[in-house]
C-alpha positions as CSV (number, residue, x, y, z in Angstrom):
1,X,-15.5,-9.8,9.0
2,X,-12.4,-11.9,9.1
3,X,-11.8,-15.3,8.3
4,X,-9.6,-17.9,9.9
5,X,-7.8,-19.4,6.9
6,X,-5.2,-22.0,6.4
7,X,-1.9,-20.4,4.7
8,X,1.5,-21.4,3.8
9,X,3.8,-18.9,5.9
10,X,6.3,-19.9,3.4
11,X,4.9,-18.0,0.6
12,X,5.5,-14.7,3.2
13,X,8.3,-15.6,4.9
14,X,10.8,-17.8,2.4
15,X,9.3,-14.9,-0.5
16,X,12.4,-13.2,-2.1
17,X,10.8,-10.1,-1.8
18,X,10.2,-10.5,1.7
19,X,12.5,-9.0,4.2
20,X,12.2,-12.2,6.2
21,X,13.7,-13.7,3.6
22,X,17.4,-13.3,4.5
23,X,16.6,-15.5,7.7
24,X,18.0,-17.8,8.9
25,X,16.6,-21.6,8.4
26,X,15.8,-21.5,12.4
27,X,14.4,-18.1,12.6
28,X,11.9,-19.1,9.6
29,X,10.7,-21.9,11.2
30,X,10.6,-20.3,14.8
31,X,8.3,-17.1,12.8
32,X,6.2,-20.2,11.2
33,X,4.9,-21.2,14.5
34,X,4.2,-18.2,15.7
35,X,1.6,-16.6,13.4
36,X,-2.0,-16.2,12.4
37,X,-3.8,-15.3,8.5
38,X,-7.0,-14.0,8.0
39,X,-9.2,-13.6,5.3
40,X,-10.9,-10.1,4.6
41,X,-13.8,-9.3,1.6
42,X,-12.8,-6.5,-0.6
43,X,-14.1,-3.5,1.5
44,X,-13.4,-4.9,4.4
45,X,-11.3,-2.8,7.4
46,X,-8.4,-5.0,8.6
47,X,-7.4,-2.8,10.6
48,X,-8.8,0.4,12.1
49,X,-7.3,4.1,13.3
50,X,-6.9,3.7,17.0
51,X,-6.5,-0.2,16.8
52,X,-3.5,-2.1,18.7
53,X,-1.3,-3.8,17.0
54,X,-1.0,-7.3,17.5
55,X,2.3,-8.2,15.9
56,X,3.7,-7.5,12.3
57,X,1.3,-7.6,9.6
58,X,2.4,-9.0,6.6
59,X,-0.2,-8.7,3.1
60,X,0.3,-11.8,1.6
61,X,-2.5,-11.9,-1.0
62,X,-4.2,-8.6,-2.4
63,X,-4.2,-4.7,-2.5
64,X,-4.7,-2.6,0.8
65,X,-5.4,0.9,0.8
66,X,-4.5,2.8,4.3
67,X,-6.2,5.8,4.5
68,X,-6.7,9.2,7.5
69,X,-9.6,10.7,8.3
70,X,-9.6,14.4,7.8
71,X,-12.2,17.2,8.1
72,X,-15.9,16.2,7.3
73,X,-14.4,12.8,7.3
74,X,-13.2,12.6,3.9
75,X,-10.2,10.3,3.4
76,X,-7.1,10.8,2.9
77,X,-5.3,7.6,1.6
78,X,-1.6,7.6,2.9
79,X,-0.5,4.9,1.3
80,X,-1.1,1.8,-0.8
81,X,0.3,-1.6,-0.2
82,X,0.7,-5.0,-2.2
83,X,2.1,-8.7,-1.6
84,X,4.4,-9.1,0.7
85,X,4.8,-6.2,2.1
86,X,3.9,-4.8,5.7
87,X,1.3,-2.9,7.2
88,X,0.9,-1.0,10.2
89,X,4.2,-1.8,11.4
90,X,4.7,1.8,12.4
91,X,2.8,1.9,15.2
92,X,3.8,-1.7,16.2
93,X,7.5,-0.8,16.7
94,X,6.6,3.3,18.6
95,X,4.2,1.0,20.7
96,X,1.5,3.3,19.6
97,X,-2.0,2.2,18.3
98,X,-2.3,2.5,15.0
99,X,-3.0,6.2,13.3
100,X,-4.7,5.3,10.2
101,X,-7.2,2.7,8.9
102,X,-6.7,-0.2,6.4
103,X,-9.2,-1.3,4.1
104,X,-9.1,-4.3,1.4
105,X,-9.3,-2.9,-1.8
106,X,-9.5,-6.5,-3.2
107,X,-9.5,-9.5,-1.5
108,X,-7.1,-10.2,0.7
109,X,-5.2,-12.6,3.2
110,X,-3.2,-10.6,5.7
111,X,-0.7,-12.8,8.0
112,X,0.3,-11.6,11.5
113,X,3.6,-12.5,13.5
114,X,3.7,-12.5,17.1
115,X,4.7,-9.2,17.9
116,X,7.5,-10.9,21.0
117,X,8.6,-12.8,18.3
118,X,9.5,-10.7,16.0
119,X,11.6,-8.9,18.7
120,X,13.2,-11.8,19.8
121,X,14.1,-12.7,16.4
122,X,15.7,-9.3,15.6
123,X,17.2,-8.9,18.8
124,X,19.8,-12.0,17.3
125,X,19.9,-10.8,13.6
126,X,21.1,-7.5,12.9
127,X,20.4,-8.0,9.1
128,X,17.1,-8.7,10.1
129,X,16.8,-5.2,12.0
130,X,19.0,-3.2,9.4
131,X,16.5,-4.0,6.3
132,X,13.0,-3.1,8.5
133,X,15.2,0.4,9.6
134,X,15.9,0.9,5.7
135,X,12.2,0.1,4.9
136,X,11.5,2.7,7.6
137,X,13.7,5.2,5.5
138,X,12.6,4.3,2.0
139,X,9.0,5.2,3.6
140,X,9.6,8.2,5.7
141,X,11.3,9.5,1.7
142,X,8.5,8.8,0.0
143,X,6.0,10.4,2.1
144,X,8.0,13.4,2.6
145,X,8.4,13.3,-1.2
146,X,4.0,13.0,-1.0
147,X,3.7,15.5,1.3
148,X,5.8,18.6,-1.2
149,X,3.4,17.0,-4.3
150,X,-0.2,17.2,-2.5
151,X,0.7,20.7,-1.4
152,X,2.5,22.3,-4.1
153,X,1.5,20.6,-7.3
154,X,-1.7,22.1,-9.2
155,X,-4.5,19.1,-10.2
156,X,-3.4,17.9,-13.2
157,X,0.3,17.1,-11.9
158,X,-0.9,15.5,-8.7
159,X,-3.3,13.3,-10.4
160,X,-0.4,12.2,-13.1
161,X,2.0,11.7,-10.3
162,X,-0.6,9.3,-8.6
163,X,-1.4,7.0,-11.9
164,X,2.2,6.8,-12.1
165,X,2.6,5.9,-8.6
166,X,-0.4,3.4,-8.6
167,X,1.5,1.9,-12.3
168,X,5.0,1.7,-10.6
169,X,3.3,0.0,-7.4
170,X,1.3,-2.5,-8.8
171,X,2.8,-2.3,-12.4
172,X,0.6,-3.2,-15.6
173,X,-1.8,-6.2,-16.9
174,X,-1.0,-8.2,-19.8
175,X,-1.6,-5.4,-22.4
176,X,1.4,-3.7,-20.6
177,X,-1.1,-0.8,-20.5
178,X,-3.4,-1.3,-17.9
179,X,-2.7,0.0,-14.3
180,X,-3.3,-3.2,-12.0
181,X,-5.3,-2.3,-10.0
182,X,-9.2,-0.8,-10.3
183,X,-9.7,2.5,-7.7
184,X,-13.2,4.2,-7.7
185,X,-13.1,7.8,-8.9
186,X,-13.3,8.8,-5.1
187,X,-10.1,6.5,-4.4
188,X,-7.9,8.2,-6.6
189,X,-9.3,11.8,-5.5
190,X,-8.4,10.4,-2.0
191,X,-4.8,9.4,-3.0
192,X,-4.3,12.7,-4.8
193,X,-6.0,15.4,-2.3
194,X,-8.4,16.3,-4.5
195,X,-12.8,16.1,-5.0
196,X,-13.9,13.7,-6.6
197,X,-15.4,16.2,-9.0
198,X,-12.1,17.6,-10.3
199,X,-10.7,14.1,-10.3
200,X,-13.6,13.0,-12.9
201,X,-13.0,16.1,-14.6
202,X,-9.2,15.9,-14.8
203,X,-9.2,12.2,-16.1
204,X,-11.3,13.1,-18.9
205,X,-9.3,15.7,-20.0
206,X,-6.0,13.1,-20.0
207,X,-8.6,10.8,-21.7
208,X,-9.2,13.6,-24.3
209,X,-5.6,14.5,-24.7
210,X,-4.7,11.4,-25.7
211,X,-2.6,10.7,-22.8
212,X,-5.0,7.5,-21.0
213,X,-7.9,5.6,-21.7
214,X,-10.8,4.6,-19.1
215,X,-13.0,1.8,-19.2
216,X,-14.9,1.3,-15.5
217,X,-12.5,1.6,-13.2
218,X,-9.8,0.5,-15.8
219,X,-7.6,3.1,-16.4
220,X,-4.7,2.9,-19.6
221,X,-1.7,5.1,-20.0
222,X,-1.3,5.6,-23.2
223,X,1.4,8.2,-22.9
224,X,3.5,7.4,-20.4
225,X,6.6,10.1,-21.2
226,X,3.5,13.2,-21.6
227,X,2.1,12.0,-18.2
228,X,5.7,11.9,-16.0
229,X,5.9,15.1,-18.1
230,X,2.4,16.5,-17.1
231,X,3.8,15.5,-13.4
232,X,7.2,17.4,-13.3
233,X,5.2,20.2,-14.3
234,X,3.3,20.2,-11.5
């Protein structure tokens, strides 16, 4: 369940990589009084399919999967988000509840903006507006970009195309090797439309090829240029 915490807006809003960066001084402080953080446990749903939004989520701490439920109820994850980026902002601005579920893949704190606030503020910046439509575009891309891999590439490219995804998203640990982030077997089926069977299966045949090592849930590339190759094959 969440958790009430005490966080620094700041490290959301006045974030460089924020889009509520390029606010004004006013606006910031206006946003800063007019938002919540909560705390979830990895595992934990922040938000779920059929849920209204409240305002605009921001991550500020953690990993978030956001995944669809297909037939049987398997998942299908749609996406995969990191600090500070938002979440379910989709539905908030087509005044639609939300169509997919978030869950904390780590620990997380999520922060939310009051959604009249957020309108208000936009209705006086245009920059403001014109960055959340171009993150809108740079989305609806990259899932149409998705959408041609999942149904036209065979197993072993999808899965390649998703490590590299998950290693451009999140980028590498300390041994610049190491994907950042640690998905069950199931989780990366999920994210590459695939059982979790063939996505065992497949990884040890990359681990066999030379091309990534696995420890747990860690996962090393240790051929990057055979694995985007591996990918453009399809």
């Amino acid at each position: 369940m969440m958790q009430e915490r005490n966080y620094n807006a700041d490290d959301c809003i006045d974030n460089p990589k924020s889009v509520l960066s390029i606010l004004t001084p006013k606006e910031k402080e206006f946003l800063k009084q007019n938002y919540t953080c909560a705390f979830y446990k990895k595992g934990e749903i922040i938000f779920k399919e059929g849920d209204k939004p409240l305002g605009l989520m921001i991550l500020a701490e953690g990993k978030v999967k956001i995944f669809k439920e297909g037939v049987g109820g398997r998942e299908q994850i749609v996406r995969m988000a990191k600090p500070v980026g938002f979440i379910g902002y989709r539905a908030l601005f087509a005044e639609e509840n939300h169509t997919a579920t978030a869950v904390a893949i780590e620990d997380c704190v999520s922060c939310i903006v009051d959604k009249e606030s957020v309108f208000r503020v936009m209705r006086s910046n245009a920059d403001l507006s014109m960055s959340i439509i171009q993150s809108f575009a740079s989305e609806l891309g990259f899932s149409h970009a998705r959408t041609v891999t999942l149904t036209q590439k065979h197993i072993r490219g999808r899965l390649a195309e998703s490590l590299i995804f998950l290693k451009d998203t999140y980028g590498y640990e300390d041994d610049n090797k190491t994907i950042k982030i640690y998905l069950s077997r199931e989780d990366v089926a999920n994210l590459s439309n695939m059982t979790t069977s063939n996505a065992i299966r497949t990884l040890s045949t990359f681990a066999q090829e030379g091309v990534i090592s696995i420890d747990g849930r860690k996962i090393r590339i240790l051929d990057l240029p055979k694995l985007e190759r591996i990918s453009d094959l399809g």
